[in-house]
N, C-alpha and C positions, 0 to 999 in steps of 0.2 A: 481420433487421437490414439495414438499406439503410444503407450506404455513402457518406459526402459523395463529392464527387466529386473533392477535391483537400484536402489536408491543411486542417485549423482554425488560426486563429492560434497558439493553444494547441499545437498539433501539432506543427506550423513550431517554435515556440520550444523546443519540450523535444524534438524532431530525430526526429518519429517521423512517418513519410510514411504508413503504411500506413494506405488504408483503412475497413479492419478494427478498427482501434484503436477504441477507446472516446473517446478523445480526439479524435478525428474524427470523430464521429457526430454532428448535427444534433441541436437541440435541438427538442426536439418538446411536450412540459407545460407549458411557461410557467411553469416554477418560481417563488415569488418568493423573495426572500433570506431571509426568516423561513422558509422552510418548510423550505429549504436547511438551513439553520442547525441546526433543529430537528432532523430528521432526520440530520445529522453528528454533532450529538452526543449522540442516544438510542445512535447506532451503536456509539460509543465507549468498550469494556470495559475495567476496571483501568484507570482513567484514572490512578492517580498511581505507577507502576510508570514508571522510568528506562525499560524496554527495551519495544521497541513490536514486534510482529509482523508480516510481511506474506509475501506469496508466494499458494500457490495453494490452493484449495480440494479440487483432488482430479484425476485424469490420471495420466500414465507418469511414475513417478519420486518421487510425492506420497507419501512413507509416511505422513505423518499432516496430517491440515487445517493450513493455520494458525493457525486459529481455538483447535484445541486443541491445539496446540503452543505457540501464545503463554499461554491458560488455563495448560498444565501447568507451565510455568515460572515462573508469575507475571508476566509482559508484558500489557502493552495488547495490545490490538488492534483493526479496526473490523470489524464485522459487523453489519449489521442483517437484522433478523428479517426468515424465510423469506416471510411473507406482505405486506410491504414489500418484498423483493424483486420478487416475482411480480408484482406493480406495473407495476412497470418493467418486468421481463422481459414481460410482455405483451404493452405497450404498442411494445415494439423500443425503447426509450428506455433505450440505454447511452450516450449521451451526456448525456441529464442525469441519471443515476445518476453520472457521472462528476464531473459538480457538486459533487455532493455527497463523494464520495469524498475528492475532493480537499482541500475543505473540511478534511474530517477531519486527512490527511496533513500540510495545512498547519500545524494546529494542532498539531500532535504536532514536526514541524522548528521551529515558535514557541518550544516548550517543549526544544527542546535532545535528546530522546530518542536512546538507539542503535534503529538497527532489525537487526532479525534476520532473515534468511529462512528459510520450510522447504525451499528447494530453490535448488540452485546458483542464482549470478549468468547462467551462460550459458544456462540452461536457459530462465530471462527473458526474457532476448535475445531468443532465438527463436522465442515466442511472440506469434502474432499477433490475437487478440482477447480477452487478459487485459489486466486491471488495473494487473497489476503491473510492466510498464514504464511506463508512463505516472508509477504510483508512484515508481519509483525514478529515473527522470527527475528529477521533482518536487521528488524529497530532494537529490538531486546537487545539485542547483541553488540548494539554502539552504547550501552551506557543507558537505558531507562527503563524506568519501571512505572509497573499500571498503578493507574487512579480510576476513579467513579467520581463526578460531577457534575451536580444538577440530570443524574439518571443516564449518562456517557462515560462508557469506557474512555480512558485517555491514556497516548504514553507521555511519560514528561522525562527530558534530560536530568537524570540525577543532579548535577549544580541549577537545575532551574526550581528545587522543590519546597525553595521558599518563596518564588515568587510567580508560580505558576497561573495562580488563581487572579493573581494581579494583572496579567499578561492577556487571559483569557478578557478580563475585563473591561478593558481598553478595548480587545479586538471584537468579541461576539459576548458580552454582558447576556445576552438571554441563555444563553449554554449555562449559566450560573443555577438556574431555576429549576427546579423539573418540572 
């Protein structure tokens, strides 16, 4: 991965300097917006589930993907397949992997969703060439703010934060419990 050499506008505006970030990485395929597009929303599982997944794929601290911890519960989540990945990962192109990502994320804050993490909020933080600050940047920034529930970080839509816990309920009741 080669490194811009100074934050992306993107970067700047969602306050992430490092980089490492994904969000700072140079754009190197020439994406074009259909393809973008395309690929955001093959990515995109249990698309009509209220609670959307995110966090990490695996590391210190990771008991279970997101991928199937959003699956087990019945959430969205984005993930695209291993050899669409490898694509990108190739090519060093996590900056327009990020494109696309985001794409995703956007659509998912469009539609109002909670998201859930599988692993603390500050564990996020800390982390310097995941996704997932960039992600949750992105959602702060449509309108919501973090909760703890049943031992999960969560973001919720500001007009959802009286009936969030109701929602979660219906859809993954054991997220309720720690």
């Amino acid at each position: 991965m080669s490194p811009a050499a100074a934050p992306t506008l993107e970067g700047w505006l969602l306050g992430i300097s490092r980089a490492e970030s994904p969000v700072n990485q140079p754009l190197t395929l020439g994406l074009s917006e259909e393809a973008i597009s395309a690929v955001a929303e093959a990515g995109i599982h249990n698309p009509d589930s209220p609670l959307f997944a995110i966090g990490f794929s695996s590391g210190p601290g990771v008991s279970q993907p997101y991928t199937q911890f959003g699956a087990q519960h019945g959430m969205g989540y984005f993930a695209v397949d291993d050899d669409v990945w490898q694509v990108f990962d190739a090519a060093e192109a996590q900056g327009d992997f990020w494109q696309i990502n985001s794409q995703a994320i956007e659509e998912a804050v469009t539609q109002r969703r909670i998201f859930v993490l599988n692993v603390p909020y500050a564990r996020v933080e800390s982390a310097t060439r995941s996704f997932s600050l960039p992600e949750i940047r992105l959602i702060e920034m449509g309108g919501y703010v973090g909760r703890n529930i049943g031992g999960h970080d969560i973001l919720v839509p500001i007009e959802l934060l009286d009936s969030y816990q109701s929602i979660i309920a219906t859809v993954a009741p054991d997220l309720l419990a720690p």
